[in-house]
C-alpha positions, 0 to 999 in steps of 0.5 A: 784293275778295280774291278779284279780287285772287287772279285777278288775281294768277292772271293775272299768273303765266300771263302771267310762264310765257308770257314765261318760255317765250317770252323772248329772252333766258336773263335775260329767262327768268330775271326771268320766273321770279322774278317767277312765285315772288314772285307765288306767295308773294304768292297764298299770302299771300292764300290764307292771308288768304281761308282765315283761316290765318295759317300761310299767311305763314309758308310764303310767307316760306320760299317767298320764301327759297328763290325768292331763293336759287334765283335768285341760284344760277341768275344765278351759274351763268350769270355763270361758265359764260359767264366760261368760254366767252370763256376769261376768268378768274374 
């Protein structure tokens, strides 16, 4: 069952990079990268539960920081540099 559930997990990622790549939108692109990160650390859960190492956890929830991090700079990035382009104040 956990291995179904890793494939499943597996497919679900493919399908968030094709939406990345294809997305109309920056924050289309932007959602679909997070939701790539926040599938990874679930796969590395089940990875970490299939192997018997429960380490595994660990380097998912510093995955999930990061991912988290990342994303908010990334929105913040976008949110100012659009403020600058109309010419509006911060």
């Amino acid at each position: 069952m956990l291995i179904a559930s890793a494939v499943a997990i597996l497919v679900v990622m493919v399908m968030a990079i094709v939406r990345a790549l294809l997305g109309p939108t920056i924050y289309d692109r932007i959602l679909a990268v997070n939701l790539f990160g926040t599938k990874t650390v679930l796969l590395i859960a089940v990875i970490g539960f299939l192997f018997g190492r429960p380490d595994f956890l660990d380097i998912a929830l510093v995955y999930a920081l990061i991912n988290f991090i990342s994303i908010v700079g990334v929105l913040r990035y976008f949110e100012y540099s659009h403020s600058e382009e109309e010419g509006g104040s911060l």
